[in-house]
C-alpha positions, 0 to 999 in steps of 0.5 A: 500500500502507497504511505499517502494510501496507508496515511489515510487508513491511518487517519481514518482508523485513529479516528474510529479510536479517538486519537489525534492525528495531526501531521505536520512534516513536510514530505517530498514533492509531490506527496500527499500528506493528511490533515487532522480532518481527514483533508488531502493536500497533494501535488504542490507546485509551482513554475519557476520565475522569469527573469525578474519577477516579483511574483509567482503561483502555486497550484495544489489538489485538496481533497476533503475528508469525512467533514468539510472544510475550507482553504482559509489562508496561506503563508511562505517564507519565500515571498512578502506575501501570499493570497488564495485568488481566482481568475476569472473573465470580466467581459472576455478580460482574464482578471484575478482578485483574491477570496476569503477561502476555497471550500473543500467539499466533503470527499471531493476534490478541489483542483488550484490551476492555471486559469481558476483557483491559485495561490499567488505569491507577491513580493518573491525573495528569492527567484523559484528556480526549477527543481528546487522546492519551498515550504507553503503552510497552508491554513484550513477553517477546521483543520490545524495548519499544514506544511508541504514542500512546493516543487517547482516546475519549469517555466512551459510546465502545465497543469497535470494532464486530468486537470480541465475544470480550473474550479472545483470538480 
């Protein structure tokens, strides 16, 4: 059994015992980790800059557990600042502005893409730099706040190949 499918028995199980399960490690790029909630965070990245560029996205898939739960807030060392937003078309005209929260629907999954939710970066430190990754903490309405590592992408990097919502599934 794959660790993030044995990380899921886990969770569910301490849960049927009542013992806590919070997990906080950073795993690998690319691995699921399992919040308290039963939320899985999977597949983080990120492309990597261009040039100069003082601000970046993350895109992630969240899958909720046996309660719902909403994507709250953001935070990472790397940059200034760090807000959930969407795009959306105003009139044929691609905008972004930021949302007070994603909600994670009970066992269904949430996709951040290009082009629909995303995690945008604002006043970068440091250039993201393809093949290396960064911490992303990531704050839930019901969930303790989680940590994953962001892998970052080069630049033509697209989103994984089941992703045609841009919004939730």
């Amino acid at each position: 059994m794959p660790l993030s499918r044995f990380a899921a028995v886990c969770v569910a199980l301490a849960a049927t015992l009542g013992l806590p399960t919070i997990v906080h490690a950073a795993p690998a790029a690319g691995v699921e980790m399992v919040a308290d909630s039963g939320v899985v965070v999977h597949e983080a990245w990120a492309r990597a800059s261009a040039g100069a560029a003082t601000t970046g996205a993350v895109y992630v898939t969240l899958i909720g557990g046996d309660q719902p739960d909403t994507l709250v807030g953001v935070s990472t060392p790397v940059a200034d600042a760090a807000e959930v937003h969407e795009s959306i078309s105003d009139n044929g005209v691609m905008k972004m502005r930021p949302v007070s929260g994603v909600a994670i629907p009970m066992h269904g999954k949430v996709m951040l893409s290009p082009g629909g939710y995303h995690i945008m970066l604002m006043g970068l430190k440091q250039k993201l730099t393809a093949g290396q990754s960064f911490p992303l903490t990531l704050r839930f309405a019901h969930a303790a706040p989680m940590t994953v590592d962001v892998a970052v992408q080069a630049m033509g990097h697209g989103a994984p190949m089941d992703d045609h919502s841009h919004m939730k599934m």
